[in-house]
N, C-alpha and C positions, 0 to 999 in steps of 0.2 A: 532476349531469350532466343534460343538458334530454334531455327523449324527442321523437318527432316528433311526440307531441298536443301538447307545450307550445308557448306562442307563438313562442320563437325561432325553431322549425323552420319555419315558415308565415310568419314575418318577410319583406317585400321580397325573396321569393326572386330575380326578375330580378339585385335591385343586390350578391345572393349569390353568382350564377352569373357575374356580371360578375367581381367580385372576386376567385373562384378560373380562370378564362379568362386573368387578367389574370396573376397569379401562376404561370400555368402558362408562357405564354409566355415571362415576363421568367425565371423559375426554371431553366425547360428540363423538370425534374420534380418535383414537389408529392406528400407521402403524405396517403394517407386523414384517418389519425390526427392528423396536426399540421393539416390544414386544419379535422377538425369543431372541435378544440378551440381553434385562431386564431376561429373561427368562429361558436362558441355552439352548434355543433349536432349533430346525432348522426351516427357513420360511415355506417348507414344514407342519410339526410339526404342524407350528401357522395356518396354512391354514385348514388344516384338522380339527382341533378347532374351527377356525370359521364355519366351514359347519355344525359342531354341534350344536353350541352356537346357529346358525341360524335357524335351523332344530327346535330347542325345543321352538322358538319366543326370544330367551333373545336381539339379536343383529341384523344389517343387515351389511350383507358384502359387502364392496366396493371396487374399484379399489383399490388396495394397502394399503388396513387396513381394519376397520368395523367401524360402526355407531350404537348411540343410537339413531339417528335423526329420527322419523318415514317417510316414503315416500308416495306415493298412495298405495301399497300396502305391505307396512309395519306399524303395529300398536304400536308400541315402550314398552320396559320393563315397568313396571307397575311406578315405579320411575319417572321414565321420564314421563310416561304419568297422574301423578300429578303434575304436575308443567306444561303441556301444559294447556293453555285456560282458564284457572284458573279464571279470570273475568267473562268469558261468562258460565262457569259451574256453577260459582256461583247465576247467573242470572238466569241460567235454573231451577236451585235447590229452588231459591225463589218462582221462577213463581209456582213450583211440589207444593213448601209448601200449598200454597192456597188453593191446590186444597185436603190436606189432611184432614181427620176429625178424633178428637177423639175414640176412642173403634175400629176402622178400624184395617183390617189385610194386612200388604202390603209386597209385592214380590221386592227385589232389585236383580239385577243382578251382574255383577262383572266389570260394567264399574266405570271408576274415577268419571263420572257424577253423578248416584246414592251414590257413596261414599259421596258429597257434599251437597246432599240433607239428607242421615245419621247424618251428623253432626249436621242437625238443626231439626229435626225430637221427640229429647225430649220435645220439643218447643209445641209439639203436642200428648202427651203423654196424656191418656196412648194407648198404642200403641200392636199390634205381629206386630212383623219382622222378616221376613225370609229373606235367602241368603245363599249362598256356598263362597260369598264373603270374603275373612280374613282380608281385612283393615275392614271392617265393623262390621266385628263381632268384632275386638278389640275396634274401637268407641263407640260401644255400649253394650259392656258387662258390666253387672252389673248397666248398668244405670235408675232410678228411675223411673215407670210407663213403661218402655218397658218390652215384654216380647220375648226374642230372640228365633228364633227358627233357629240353624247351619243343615244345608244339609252337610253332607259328600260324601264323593266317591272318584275317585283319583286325588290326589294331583298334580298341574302342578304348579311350581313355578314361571314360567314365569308371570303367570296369577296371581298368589296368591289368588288362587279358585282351588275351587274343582269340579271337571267335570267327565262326562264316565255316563255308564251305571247306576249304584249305583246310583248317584245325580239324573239322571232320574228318577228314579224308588222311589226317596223322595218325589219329588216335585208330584209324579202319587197321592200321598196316600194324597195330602192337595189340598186347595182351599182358596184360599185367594181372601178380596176385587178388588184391585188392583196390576197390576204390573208395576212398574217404572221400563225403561230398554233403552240401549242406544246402537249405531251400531259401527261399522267400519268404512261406508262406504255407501252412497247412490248414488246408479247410475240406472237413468232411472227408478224412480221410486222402485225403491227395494235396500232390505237393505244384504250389505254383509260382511263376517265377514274372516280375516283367518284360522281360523282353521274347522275341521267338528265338533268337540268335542263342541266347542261353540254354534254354530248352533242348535244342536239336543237336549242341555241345555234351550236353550232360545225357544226352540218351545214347547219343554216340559213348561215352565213357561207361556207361554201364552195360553197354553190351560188351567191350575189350575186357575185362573184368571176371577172375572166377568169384569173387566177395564181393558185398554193396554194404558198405554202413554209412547208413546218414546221423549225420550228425546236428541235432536242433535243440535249442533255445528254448525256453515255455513263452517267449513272445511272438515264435513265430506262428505258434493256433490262437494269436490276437490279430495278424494280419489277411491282407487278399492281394492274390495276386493274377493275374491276367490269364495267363497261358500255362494251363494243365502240362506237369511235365510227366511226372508216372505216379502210381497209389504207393504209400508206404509198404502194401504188404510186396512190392517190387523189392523192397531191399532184405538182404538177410538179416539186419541189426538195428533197431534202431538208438543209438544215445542221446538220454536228453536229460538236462537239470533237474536235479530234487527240488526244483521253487513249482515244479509245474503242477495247477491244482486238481485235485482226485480226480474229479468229474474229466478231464482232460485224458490223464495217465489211464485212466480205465477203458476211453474212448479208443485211446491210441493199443494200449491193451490190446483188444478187439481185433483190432484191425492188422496190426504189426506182428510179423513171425516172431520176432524175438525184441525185449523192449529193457534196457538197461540205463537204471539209475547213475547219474555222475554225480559223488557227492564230492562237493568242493574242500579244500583241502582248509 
Protein backbone atom coordinates (compact mmCIF):
# COMPACT_ATOMS: atom_id res chain seq x y z
CA UNK A 1 0.00 0.00 0.00
CA UNK A 2 1.73 3.52 -1.02
CA UNK A 3 2.31 5.96 2.11
CA UNK A 4 2.07 9.73 1.51
CA UNK A 5 6.04 10.08 1.11
CA UNK A 6 5.81 7.64 -1.82
CA UNK A 7 5.34 9.13 -5.25
CA UNK A 8 1.65 8.36 -5.94
CA UNK A 9 0.67 10.44 -2.96
CA UNK A 10 2.23 13.75 -4.62
CA UNK A 11 1.16 12.41 -8.12
CA UNK A 12 -0.89 15.24 -10.31
CA UNK A 13 -2.85 15.89 -7.12
CA UNK A 14 -5.09 18.52 -9.20
CA UNK A 15 -6.00 15.72 -11.84
CA UNK A 16 -6.77 13.59 -8.33
CA UNK A 17 -9.02 15.95 -6.71
CA UNK A 18 -10.54 16.35 -10.10
CA UNK A 19 -11.36 12.78 -10.27
CA UNK A 20 -12.72 12.27 -6.86
CA UNK A 21 -15.03 15.83 -7.30
CA UNK A 22 -16.04 14.12 -10.26
CA UNK A 23 -17.09 10.77 -8.66
CA UNK A 24 -18.72 12.51 -6.04
CA UNK A 25 -21.05 14.18 -8.05
CA UNK A 26 -21.93 11.63 -10.58
CA UNK A 27 -22.06 8.92 -7.38
CA UNK A 28 -24.06 11.19 -5.01
CA UNK A 29 -21.48 9.36 -2.19
CA UNK A 30 -17.96 8.03 -2.48
CA UNK A 31 -15.95 6.28 0.76
CA UNK A 32 -12.59 7.05 1.94
CA UNK A 33 -11.46 3.60 1.48
CA UNK A 34 -12.61 2.67 -2.11
CA UNK A 35 -11.44 5.95 -3.45
CA UNK A 36 -7.58 5.68 -1.82
CA UNK A 37 -7.42 2.27 -3.11
CA UNK A 38 -9.44 3.10 -6.97
CA UNK A 39 -6.70 5.74 -6.42
CA UNK A 40 -3.20 4.51 -5.47
CA UNK A 41 -3.12 6.35 -2.31
CA UNK A 42 -3.56 6.60 1.21
CA UNK A 43 -6.96 7.38 3.37
CA UNK A 44 -4.90 9.83 4.82
CA UNK A 45 -4.06 11.35 1.09
CA UNK A 46 -8.15 11.09 0.38
CA UNK A 47 -8.74 12.89 3.57
CA UNK A 48 -6.79 15.84 3.08
CA UNK A 49 -8.55 16.03 -0.58
CA UNK A 50 -11.57 16.11 0.90
CA UNK A 51 -10.85 19.27 3.22
CA UNK A 52 -9.89 20.81 -0.05
CA UNK A 53 -12.51 19.76 -2.29
CA UNK A 54 -14.57 21.05 0.74
CA UNK A 55 -12.81 24.25 1.49
CA UNK A 56 -13.40 25.54 -2.37
CA UNK A 57 -17.74 24.43 -2.09
CA UNK A 58 -17.26 21.28 -4.65
CA UNK A 59 -18.19 18.67 -1.86
CA UNK A 60 -19.30 18.03 1.80
CA UNK A 61 -17.43 15.64 3.92
CA UNK A 62 -19.04 12.96 5.90
CA UNK A 63 -18.28 10.38 8.24
CA UNK A 64 -16.30 7.97 6.02
CA UNK A 65 -16.48 9.51 2.48
CA UNK A 66 -18.09 12.97 1.15
CA UNK A 67 -21.42 14.00 -0.38
CA UNK A 68 -22.76 15.91 -3.29
CA UNK A 69 -26.03 15.94 -1.13
CA UNK A 70 -26.52 19.62 0.05
CA UNK A 71 -27.34 19.80 3.95
CA UNK A 72 -28.56 22.98 6.03
CA UNK A 73 -25.46 24.28 5.57
CA UNK A 74 -24.12 23.05 2.49
CA UNK A 75 -25.22 24.34 -0.93
CA UNK A 76 -24.15 21.53 -3.45
CA UNK A 77 -21.93 21.74 -6.79
CA UNK A 78 -23.63 23.72 -9.23
CA UNK A 79 -24.55 20.04 -11.15
CA UNK A 80 -26.23 18.95 -8.49
CA UNK A 81 -27.81 21.85 -7.73
CA UNK A 82 -29.62 21.85 -11.27
CA UNK A 83 -31.29 18.96 -10.97
CA UNK A 84 -32.63 19.93 -7.31
CA UNK A 85 -36.28 21.42 -7.26
CA UNK A 86 -36.24 21.51 -10.77
CA UNK A 87 -40.53 21.77 -10.78
CA UNK A 88 -40.60 24.54 -8.22
CA UNK A 89 -37.67 26.49 -10.11
CA UNK A 90 -39.57 26.24 -12.90
CA UNK A 91 -42.63 27.51 -11.39
CA UNK A 92 -40.60 30.33 -9.74
CA UNK A 93 -39.15 31.24 -13.13
CA UNK A 94 -42.76 31.41 -14.84
CA UNK A 95 -44.20 33.34 -12.11
CA UNK A 96 -40.39 35.99 -12.76
CA UNK A 97 -41.56 35.80 -16.42
CA UNK A 98 -44.70 37.90 -15.89
CA UNK A 99 -43.41 40.16 -14.30
CA UNK A 100 -40.75 40.85 -17.13
CA UNK A 101 -41.25 43.48 -19.91
CA UNK A 102 -39.83 44.14 -23.21
CA UNK A 103 -36.70 46.93 -23.73
CA UNK A 104 -35.98 46.14 -19.77
CA UNK A 105 -32.45 45.76 -18.40
CA UNK A 106 -32.36 42.84 -15.93
CA UNK A 107 -29.52 41.63 -13.29
CA UNK A 108 -29.24 37.57 -12.81
CA UNK A 109 -27.30 36.23 -10.22
CA UNK A 110 -25.56 32.80 -10.35
CA UNK A 111 -28.27 30.77 -8.58
CA UNK A 112 -29.91 27.51 -10.79
CA UNK A 113 -33.29 29.60 -10.10
CA UNK A 114 -32.40 32.55 -12.33
CA UNK A 115 -30.63 30.09 -14.75
CA UNK A 116 -34.54 28.82 -15.33
CA UNK A 117 -35.85 31.84 -15.72
CA UNK A 118 -32.75 32.51 -18.54
CA UNK A 119 -33.95 29.86 -20.44
CA UNK A 120 -37.44 31.42 -21.05
CA UNK A 121 -36.44 35.03 -21.15
CA UNK A 122 -35.99 35.16 -25.18
CA UNK A 123 -39.62 34.69 -24.89
CA UNK A 124 -39.45 38.40 -23.72
CA UNK A 125 -37.01 39.71 -25.93
CA UNK A 126 -35.70 42.15 -26.63
CA UNK A 127 -33.98 42.16 -23.69
CA UNK A 128 -29.84 43.51 -21.61
CA UNK A 129 -28.88 40.79 -19.48
CA UNK A 130 -26.29 40.99 -17.24
CA UNK A 131 -24.55 38.23 -14.97
CA UNK A 132 -21.15 36.78 -13.99
CA UNK A 133 -23.26 33.65 -14.22
CA UNK A 134 -21.54 30.92 -16.93
CA UNK A 135 -24.47 28.66 -17.41
CA UNK A 136 -26.26 31.67 -18.42
CA UNK A 137 -24.12 33.26 -20.42
CA UNK A 138 -23.84 30.07 -22.56
CA UNK A 139 -27.96 29.89 -22.72
CA UNK A 140 -27.90 33.02 -24.01
CA UNK A 141 -25.20 33.87 -26.05
CA UNK A 142 -25.82 34.83 -29.41
CA UNK A 143 -29.54 34.58 -28.93
CA UNK A 144 -31.90 36.87 -30.91
CA UNK A 145 -33.08 40.19 -29.34
CA UNK A 146 -30.90 39.68 -26.14
CA UNK A 147 -28.21 41.81 -25.68
CA UNK A 148 -25.54 40.01 -23.04
CA UNK A 149 -23.77 41.83 -20.90
CA UNK A 150 -20.74 39.10 -18.98
CA UNK A 151 -19.21 40.72 -15.66
CA UNK A 152 -15.79 39.16 -15.20
CA UNK A 153 -13.39 38.87 -12.12
CA UNK A 154 -12.27 35.81 -10.49
CA UNK A 155 -13.23 32.67 -11.59
CA UNK A 156 -14.63 30.07 -8.74
CA UNK A 157 -15.52 26.85 -10.27
CA UNK A 158 -17.37 25.59 -7.73
CA UNK A 159 -19.81 28.28 -8.58
CA UNK A 160 -19.35 28.58 -12.19
CA UNK A 161 -19.32 32.44 -11.75
CA UNK A 162 -17.32 34.86 -11.49
CA UNK A 163 -16.94 36.67 -8.00
CA UNK A 164 -14.00 39.11 -5.95
CA UNK A 165 -13.48 42.47 -6.11
CA UNK A 166 -13.19 42.95 -10.13
CA UNK A 167 -17.08 41.64 -10.48
CA UNK A 168 -17.85 44.23 -7.83
CA UNK A 169 -16.33 47.02 -9.31
CA UNK A 170 -18.57 45.98 -12.95
CA UNK A 171 -21.64 45.68 -11.50
CA UNK A 172 -20.53 49.56 -9.60
CA UNK A 173 -20.31 51.11 -13.15
CA UNK A 174 -24.18 49.69 -14.49
CA UNK A 175 -27.71 50.09 -13.40
CA UNK A 176 -30.09 47.95 -14.49
CA UNK A 177 -34.19 47.81 -14.28
CA UNK A 178 -34.46 44.84 -12.15
CA UNK A 179 -32.69 42.22 -10.40
CA UNK A 180 -33.67 38.55 -10.11
CA UNK A 181 -31.74 36.80 -7.56
CA UNK A 182 -32.00 33.87 -5.19
CA UNK A 183 -30.49 32.81 -1.57
CA UNK A 184 -28.97 29.85 0.41
CA UNK A 185 -30.88 30.07 3.04
CA UNK A 186 -33.58 32.02 5.04
CA UNK A 187 -33.48 31.92 8.67
CA UNK A 188 -35.38 34.35 10.80
CA UNK A 189 -36.13 36.50 8.31
CA UNK A 190 -32.65 37.05 6.45
CA UNK A 191 -31.15 35.68 3.78
CA UNK A 192 -27.61 33.69 4.11
CA UNK A 193 -25.31 32.56 1.75
CA UNK A 194 -21.85 30.27 2.32
CA UNK A 195 -19.35 32.04 1.25
CA UNK A 196 -18.42 35.97 1.88
CA UNK A 197 -17.35 36.41 -1.87
CA UNK A 198 -21.20 35.85 -2.76
CA UNK A 199 -22.59 38.08 -0.25
CA UNK A 200 -20.45 41.23 -1.25
CA UNK A 201 -21.46 40.17 -5.11
CA UNK A 202 -25.11 40.18 -4.40
CA UNK A 203 -25.06 43.43 -2.32
CA UNK A 204 -23.14 44.89 -4.85
CA UNK A 205 -26.31 43.85 -7.41
CA UNK A 206 -28.80 45.17 -5.44
CA UNK A 207 -27.64 48.35 -5.08
CA UNK A 208 -27.22 48.70 -9.40
CA UNK A 209 -30.91 47.80 -9.45
CA UNK A 210 -34.17 50.08 -9.34
CA UNK A 211 -36.33 46.34 -8.58
CA UNK A 212 -35.18 43.39 -6.22
CA UNK A 213 -37.19 40.12 -6.53
CA UNK A 214 -35.92 37.22 -4.76
CA UNK A 215 -36.62 34.34 -5.80
CA UNK A 216 -36.89 31.00 -3.26
CA UNK A 217 -37.83 27.55 -2.85
CA UNK A 218 -39.83 26.29 0.52
CA UNK A 219 -36.41 24.42 1.30
CA UNK A 220 -34.45 27.16 1.63
CA UNK A 221 -36.23 28.26 5.33
CA UNK A 222 -35.05 24.36 6.05
CA UNK A 223 -31.51 25.50 5.61
CA UNK A 224 -28.43 27.75 7.26
CA UNK A 225 -26.33 29.55 5.96
CA UNK A 226 -22.98 31.37 7.24
CA UNK A 227 -22.89 34.80 6.11
CA UNK A 228 -25.90 37.25 6.53
CA UNK A 229 -26.37 38.92 3.09
CA UNK A 230 -29.46 41.37 3.67
CA UNK A 231 -33.44 40.81 5.34
CA UNK A 232 -36.04 39.85 2.89
CA UNK A 233 -37.95 43.09 3.58
CA UNK A 234 -34.59 44.57 1.36
CA UNK A 235 -36.23 43.15 -1.52
CA UNK A 236 -39.57 44.60 -3.26
CA UNK A 237 -41.02 40.94 -4.25
CA UNK A 238 -40.65 38.09 -2.76
CA UNK A 239 -41.61 34.63 -5.07
CA UNK A 240 -41.77 31.47 -3.67
CA UNK A 241 -43.63 27.74 -4.12
CA UNK A 242 -47.21 26.91 -3.11
CA UNK A 243 -45.45 23.67 -1.18
CA UNK A 244 -44.23 26.15 1.39
CA UNK A 245 -46.02 25.47 4.86
CA UNK A 246 -48.55 28.09 6.50
CA UNK A 247 -46.58 28.60 9.46
CA UNK A 248 -43.68 29.64 7.07
CA UNK A 249 -45.70 31.76 4.19
CA UNK A 250 -47.23 33.88 7.19
CA UNK A 251 -43.72 34.19 8.88
CA UNK A 252 -42.29 35.36 5.53
CA UNK A 253 -45.84 37.29 5.32
CA UNK A 254 -44.64 39.50 8.06
CA UNK A 255 -41.67 40.23 7.13
CA UNK A 256 -41.62 40.66 3.18
CA UNK A 257 -43.11 43.93 1.33
CA UNK A 258 -44.77 41.91 -1.07
CA UNK A 259 -44.95 38.05 -1.12
CA UNK A 260 -46.30 36.02 -4.36
CA UNK A 261 -47.38 32.57 -4.66
CA UNK A 262 -45.79 30.43 -7.81
CA UNK A 263 -48.14 27.93 -8.49
CA UNK A 264 -46.74 25.25 -10.82
CA UNK A 265 -48.10 24.75 -13.94
Amino acid sequence: MPTDTEPEAGRAPQARRDQIRTRVVDEGFVRIEQLAADLGVTPMTIRRDLDFLQSKGWLRKVRGGATAQPSTAFHGDVRHRMQAMAPEKEALAQAALRLVKPGQSILLDESTTALALARLLPGRAPLTVITYFEPVVRELAGTPGIDLISLGGDYYPAYDAFLGIRTIDAVAGLHADVLFASTTAITRGNCYHQSPETVAVKRALMEACDRRILLVDHTKFQRRGLYQMAPVSAFDLVIVDADIPAAQLEDLQSKAPKVLLAQAD
